[in-house]
C-alpha positions as a Markdown table, in Angstrom:
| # | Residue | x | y | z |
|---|---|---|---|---|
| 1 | Unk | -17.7 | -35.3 | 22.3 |
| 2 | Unk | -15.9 | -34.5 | 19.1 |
| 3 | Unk | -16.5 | -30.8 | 17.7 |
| 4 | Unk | -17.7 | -32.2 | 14.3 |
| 5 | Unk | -20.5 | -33.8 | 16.4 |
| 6 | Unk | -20.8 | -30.6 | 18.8 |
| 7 | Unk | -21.3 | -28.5 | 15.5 |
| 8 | Unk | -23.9 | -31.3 | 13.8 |
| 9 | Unk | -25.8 | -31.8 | 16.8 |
| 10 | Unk | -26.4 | -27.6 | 17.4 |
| 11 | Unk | -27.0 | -27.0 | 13.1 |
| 12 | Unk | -29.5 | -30.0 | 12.8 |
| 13 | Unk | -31.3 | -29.1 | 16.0 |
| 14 | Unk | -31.8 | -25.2 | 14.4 |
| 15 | Unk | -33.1 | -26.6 | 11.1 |
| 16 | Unk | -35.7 | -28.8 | 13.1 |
| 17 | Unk | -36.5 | -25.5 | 15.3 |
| 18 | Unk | -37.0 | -23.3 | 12.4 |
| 19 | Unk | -38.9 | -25.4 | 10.3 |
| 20 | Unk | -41.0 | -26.3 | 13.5 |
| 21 | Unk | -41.7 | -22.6 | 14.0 |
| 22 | Unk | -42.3 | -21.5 | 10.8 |
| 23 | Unk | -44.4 | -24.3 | 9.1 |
| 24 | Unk | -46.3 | -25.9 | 12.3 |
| 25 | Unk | -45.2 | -29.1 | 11.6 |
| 26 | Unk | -42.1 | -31.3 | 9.5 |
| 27 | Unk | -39.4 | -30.4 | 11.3 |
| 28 | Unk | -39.6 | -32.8 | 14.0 |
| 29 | Unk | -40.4 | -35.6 | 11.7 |
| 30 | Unk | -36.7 | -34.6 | 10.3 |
| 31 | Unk | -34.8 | -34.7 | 13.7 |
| 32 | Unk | -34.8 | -38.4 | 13.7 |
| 33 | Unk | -32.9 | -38.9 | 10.5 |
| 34 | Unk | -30.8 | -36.4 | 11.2 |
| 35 | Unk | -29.8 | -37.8 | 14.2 |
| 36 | Unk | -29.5 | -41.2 | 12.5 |
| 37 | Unk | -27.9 | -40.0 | 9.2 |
| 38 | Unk | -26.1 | -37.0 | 10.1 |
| 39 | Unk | -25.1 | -36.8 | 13.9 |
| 40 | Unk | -24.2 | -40.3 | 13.6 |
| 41 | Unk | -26.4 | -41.7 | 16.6 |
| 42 | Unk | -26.5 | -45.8 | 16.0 |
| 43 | Unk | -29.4 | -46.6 | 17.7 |
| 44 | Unk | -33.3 | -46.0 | 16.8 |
| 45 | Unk | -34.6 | -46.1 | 20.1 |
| 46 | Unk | -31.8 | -43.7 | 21.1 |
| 47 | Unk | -32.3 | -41.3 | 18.5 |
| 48 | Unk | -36.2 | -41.4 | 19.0 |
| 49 | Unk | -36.0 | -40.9 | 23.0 |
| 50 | Unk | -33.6 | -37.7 | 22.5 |
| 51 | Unk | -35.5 | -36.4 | 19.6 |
| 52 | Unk | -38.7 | -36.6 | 21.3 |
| 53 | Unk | -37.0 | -34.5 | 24.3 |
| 54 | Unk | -35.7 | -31.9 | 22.2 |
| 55 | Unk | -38.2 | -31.4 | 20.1 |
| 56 | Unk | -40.6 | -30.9 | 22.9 |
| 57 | Unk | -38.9 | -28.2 | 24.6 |
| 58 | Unk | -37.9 | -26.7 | 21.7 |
| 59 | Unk | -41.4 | -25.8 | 20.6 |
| 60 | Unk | -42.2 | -24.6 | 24.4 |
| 61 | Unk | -39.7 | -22.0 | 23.9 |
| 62 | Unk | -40.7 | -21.4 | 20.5 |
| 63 | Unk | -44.6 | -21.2 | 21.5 |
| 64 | Unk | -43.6 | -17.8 | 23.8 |
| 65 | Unk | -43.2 | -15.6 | 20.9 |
| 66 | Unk | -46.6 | -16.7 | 19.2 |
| 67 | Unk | -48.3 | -16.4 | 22.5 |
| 68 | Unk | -46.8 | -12.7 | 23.0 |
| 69 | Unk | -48.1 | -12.0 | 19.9 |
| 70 | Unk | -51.9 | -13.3 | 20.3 |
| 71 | Unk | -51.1 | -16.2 | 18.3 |
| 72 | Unk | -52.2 | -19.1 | 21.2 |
| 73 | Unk | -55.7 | -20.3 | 21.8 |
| 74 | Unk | -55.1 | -21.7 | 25.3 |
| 75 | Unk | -58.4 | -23.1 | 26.2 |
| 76 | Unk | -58.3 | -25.1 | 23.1 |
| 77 | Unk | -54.5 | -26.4 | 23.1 |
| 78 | Unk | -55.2 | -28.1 | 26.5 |
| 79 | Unk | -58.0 | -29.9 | 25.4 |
| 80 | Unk | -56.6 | -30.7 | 22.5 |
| 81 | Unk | -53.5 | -31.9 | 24.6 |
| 82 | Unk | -55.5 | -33.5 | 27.3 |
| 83 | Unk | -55.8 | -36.8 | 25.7 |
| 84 | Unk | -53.5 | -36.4 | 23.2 |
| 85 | Unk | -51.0 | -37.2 | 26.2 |
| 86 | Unk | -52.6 | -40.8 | 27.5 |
| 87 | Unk | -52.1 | -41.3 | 23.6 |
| 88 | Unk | -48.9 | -40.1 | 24.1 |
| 89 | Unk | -47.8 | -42.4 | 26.5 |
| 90 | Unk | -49.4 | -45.4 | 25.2 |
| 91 | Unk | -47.7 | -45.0 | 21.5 |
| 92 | Unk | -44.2 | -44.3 | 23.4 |
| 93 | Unk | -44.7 | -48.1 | 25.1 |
| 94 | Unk | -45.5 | -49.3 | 21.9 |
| 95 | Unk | -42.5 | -48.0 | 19.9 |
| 96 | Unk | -40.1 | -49.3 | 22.3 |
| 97 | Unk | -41.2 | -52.7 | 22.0 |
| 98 | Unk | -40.9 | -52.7 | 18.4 |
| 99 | Unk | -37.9 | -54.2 | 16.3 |
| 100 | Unk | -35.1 | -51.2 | 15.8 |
| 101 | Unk | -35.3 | -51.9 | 11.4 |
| 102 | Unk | -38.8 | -52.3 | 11.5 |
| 103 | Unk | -39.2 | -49.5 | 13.8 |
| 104 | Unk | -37.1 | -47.3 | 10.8 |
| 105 | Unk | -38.8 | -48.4 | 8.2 |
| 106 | Unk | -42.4 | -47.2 | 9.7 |
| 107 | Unk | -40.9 | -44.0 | 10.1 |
| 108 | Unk | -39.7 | -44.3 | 6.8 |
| 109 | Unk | -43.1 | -44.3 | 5.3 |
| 110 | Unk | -44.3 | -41.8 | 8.3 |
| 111 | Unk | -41.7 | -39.3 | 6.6 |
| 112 | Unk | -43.1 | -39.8 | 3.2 |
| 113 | Unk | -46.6 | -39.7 | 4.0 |
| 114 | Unk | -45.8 | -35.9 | 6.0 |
| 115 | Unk | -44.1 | -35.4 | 2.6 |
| 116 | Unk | -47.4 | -36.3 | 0.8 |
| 117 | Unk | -49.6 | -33.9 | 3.5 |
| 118 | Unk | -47.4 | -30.9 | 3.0 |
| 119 | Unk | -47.3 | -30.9 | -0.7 |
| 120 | Unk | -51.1 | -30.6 | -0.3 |
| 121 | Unk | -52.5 | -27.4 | -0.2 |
| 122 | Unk | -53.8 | -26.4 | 3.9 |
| 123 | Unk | -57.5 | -25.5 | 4.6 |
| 124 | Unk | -56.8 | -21.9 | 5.9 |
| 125 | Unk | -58.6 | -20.8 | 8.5 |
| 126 | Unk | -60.7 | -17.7 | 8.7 |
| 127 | Unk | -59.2 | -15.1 | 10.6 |
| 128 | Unk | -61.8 | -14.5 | 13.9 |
| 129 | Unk | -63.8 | -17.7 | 13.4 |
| 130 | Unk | -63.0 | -19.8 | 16.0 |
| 131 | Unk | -65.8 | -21.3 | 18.1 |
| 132 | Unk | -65.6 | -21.0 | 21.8 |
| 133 | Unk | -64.6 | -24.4 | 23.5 |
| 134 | Unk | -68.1 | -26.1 | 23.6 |
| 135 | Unk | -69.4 | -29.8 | 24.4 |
| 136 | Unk | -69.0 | -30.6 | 20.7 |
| 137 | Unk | -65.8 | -28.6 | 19.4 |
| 138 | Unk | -64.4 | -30.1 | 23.1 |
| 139 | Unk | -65.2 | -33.9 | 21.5 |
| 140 | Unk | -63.2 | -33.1 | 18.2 |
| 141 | Unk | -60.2 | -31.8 | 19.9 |
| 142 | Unk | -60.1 | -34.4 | 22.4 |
| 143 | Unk | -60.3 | -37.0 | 19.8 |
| 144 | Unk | -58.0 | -35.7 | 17.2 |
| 145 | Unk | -55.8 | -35.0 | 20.1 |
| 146 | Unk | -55.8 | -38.9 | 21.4 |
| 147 | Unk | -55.2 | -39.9 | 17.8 |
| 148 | Unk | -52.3 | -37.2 | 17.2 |
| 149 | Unk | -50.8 | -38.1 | 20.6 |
| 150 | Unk | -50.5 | -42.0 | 19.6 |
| 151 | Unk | -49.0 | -41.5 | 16.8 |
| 152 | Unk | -45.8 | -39.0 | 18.1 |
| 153 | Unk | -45.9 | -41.2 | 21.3 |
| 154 | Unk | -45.4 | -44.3 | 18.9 |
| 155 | Unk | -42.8 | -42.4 | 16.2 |
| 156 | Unk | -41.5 | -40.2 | 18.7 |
| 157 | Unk | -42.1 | -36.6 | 16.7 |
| 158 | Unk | -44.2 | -33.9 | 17.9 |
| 159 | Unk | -46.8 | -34.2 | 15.8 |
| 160 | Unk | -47.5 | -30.7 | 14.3 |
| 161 | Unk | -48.1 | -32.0 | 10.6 |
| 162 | Unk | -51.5 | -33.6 | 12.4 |
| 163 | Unk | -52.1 | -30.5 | 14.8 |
| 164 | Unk | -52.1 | -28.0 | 12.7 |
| 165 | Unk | -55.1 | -28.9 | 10.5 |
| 166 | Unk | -56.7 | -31.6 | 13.4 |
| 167 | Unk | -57.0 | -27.7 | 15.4 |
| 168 | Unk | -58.3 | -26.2 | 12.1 |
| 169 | Unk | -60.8 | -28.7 | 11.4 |
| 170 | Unk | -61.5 | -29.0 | 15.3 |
| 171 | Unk | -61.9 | -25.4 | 16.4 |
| 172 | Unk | -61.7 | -23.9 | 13.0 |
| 173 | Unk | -59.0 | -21.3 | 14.0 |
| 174 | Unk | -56.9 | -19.2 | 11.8 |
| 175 | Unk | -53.7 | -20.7 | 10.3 |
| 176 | Unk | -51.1 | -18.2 | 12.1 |
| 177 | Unk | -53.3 | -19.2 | 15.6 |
| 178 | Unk | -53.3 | -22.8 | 14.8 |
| 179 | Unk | -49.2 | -22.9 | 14.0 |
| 180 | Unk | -49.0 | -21.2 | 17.4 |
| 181 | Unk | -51.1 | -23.1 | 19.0 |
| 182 | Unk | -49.7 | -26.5 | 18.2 |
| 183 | Unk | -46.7 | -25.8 | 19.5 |
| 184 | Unk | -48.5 | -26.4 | 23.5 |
| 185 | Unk | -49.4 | -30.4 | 21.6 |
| 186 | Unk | -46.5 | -30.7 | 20.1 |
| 187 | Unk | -44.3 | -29.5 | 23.4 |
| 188 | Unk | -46.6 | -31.9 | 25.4 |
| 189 | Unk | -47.1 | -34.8 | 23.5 |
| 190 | Unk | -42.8 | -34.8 | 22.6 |
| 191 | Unk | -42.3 | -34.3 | 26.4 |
| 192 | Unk | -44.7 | -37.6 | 27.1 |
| 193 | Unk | -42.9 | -39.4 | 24.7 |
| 194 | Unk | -39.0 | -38.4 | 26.2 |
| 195 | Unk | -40.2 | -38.8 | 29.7 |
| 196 | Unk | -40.8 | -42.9 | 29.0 |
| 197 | Unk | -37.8 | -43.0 | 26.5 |
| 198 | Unk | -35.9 | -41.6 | 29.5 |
| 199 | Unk | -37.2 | -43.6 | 32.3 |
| 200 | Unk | -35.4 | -46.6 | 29.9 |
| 201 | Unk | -32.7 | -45.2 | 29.6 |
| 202 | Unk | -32.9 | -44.1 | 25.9 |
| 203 | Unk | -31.8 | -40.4 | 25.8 |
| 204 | Unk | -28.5 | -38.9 | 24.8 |
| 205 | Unk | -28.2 | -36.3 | 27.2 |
| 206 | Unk | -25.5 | -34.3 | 25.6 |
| 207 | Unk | -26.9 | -34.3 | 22.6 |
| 208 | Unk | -30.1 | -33.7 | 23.5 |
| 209 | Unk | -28.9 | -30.2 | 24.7 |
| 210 | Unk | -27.1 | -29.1 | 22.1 |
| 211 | Unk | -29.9 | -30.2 | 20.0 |
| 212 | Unk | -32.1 | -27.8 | 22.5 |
| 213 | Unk | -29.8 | -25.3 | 22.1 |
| 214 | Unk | -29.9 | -24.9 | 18.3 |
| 215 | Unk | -33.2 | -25.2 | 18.2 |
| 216 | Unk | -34.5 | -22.3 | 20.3 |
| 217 | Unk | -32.4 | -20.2 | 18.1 |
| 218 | Unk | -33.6 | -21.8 | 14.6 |
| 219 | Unk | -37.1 | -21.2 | 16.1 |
| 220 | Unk | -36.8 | -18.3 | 17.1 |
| 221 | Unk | -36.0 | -16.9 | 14.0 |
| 222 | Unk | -38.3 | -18.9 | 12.0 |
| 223 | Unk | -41.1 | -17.2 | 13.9 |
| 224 | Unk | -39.9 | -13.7 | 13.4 |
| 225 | Unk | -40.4 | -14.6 | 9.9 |
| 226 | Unk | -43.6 | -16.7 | 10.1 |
| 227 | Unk | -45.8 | -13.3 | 9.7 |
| 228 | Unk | -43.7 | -11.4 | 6.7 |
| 229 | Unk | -43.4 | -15.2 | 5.1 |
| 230 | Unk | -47.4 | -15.5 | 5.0 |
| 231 | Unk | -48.2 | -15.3 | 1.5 |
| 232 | Unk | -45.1 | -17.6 | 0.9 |
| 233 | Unk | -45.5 | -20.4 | 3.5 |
| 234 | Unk | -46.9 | -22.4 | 0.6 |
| 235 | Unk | -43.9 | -22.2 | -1.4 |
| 236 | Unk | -41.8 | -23.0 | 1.6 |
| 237 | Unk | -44.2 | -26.2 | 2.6 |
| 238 | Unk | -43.4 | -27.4 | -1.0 |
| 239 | Unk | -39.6 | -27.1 | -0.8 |
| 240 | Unk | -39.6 | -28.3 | 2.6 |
| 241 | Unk | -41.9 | -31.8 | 1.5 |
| 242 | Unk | -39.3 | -32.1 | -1.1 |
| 243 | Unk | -36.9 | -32.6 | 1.1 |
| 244 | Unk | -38.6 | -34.7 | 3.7 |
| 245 | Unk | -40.0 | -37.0 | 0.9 |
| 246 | Unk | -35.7 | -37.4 | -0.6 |
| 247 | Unk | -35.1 | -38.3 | 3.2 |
| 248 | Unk | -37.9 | -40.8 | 3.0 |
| 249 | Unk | -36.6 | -42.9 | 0.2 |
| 250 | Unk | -32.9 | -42.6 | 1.8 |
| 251 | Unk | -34.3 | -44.3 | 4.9 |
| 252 | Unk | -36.2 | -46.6 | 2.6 |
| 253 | Unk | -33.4 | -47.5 | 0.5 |
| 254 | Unk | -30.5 | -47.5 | 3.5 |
| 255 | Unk | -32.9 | -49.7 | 5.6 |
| 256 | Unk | -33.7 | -52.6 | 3.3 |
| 257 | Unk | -31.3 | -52.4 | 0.4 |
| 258 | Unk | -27.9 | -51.3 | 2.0 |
């Protein structure tokens, strides 16, 4: 592997990490792009399978410190994660069977509508107000959760810009305790997805690790900051849909005009 790539691979995987920690959700939606665009990787299916690997254990190791610092609801994240992981794995079967253009050009329009969600403001949460996990709050975050996990199973991302408010509208959590917990859906459903992407073949190991690599440091650091950054997250959300929605029209454009 050439250093250029070496040094690519670790940078884009910390800007997906730190995003990923910090916002909830975005960053993974970036990694295939930047794995396209910017690592150089020629092949869709390829660059979703390794994504989806990365990204998943990049938010395990980024859930430790939100769940050291009493930021996890555990009892709802495996609900929530329950189904969300047959989704997983049926969206994952899907994908792979779909045309490698057409395939970008969904995502294309997956990136802008993320764009779209994070420009909007976020229901916050009320700090102490979740419910405990009963029958019915068990039904919402079992569906949400099959929905979410279809759709990173299909586009292989983790899913956070759904599980963040699906857990906030589901178990009406804070938004610092639904951040961290989305990080156990989108670890699990990202982990489905690269499981069946590898079983075809369709992971790039070595970049896959350095990927891993730069994104446990990126999201380490972004949580660190997640706390201070509270009152500015929506300033951050805005900048960061700016440039998911620029990456959006580049895939747009590079896909059916160049």
């Amino acid at each position: 592997m050439e250093w250029l790539t070496l040094a690519l691979s670790i940078a884009c995987g910390g800007l997906v990490g730190f995003s990923l920690a910090l916002t909830g959700g975005g960053g993974s939606t970036l990694a295939v792009p930047l794995l396209l665009y910017v690592v150089g990787m020629g092949d869709v299916h390829l660059a979703i399978g390794t994504s989806a690997l990365a990204v998943s254990l990049n938010a395990y190791a980024n859930l430790i410190p939100y769940a050291r610092a009493g930021h996890v609801r555990w009892k709802p994240a495996i609900i929530f994660s329950a189904l969300g992981i047959v989704g997983a794995s049926v969206g994952a079967e899907i994908g792979q069977m779909v045309n490698g253009r057409q395939l970008v050009g969904l995502f294309a329009v997956l990136v802008l509508f993320v764009a779209m969600m994070m420009f909007k403001p976020r229901v916050q949460g009320a700090a102490g107000d979740t419910e405990p996990p009963g029958r019915w709050m068990a039904l919402r975050l079992s569906g949400t959760g099959l929905g979410t996990g279809a759709v990173a199973g299909f586009f292989g991302v983790g899913g956070g810009f759904l599980v963040v408010p699906g857990l906030i509208f589901s178990a009406r959590m804070p938004m610092i305790d639904a951040i961290g917990t989305s990080l156990f859906g989108v670890g699990s459903f990202g982990l489905t997805t690269g499981l069946h992407y590898a079983w075809s073949g369709l992971i790039d190991w070595s970049v896959a690790g350095l990927f891993i690599a730069g994104g446990i440091a990126g999201g380490w650091a972004g949580a660190s900051v997640a706390g201070r950054l509270a009152s500015r997250r929506g300033v951050l959300h805005q900048i960061f849909a700016g440039l998911l929605f620029t990456v959006g029209i580049y895939m747009l454009v590079r896909t059916y005009l160049l």
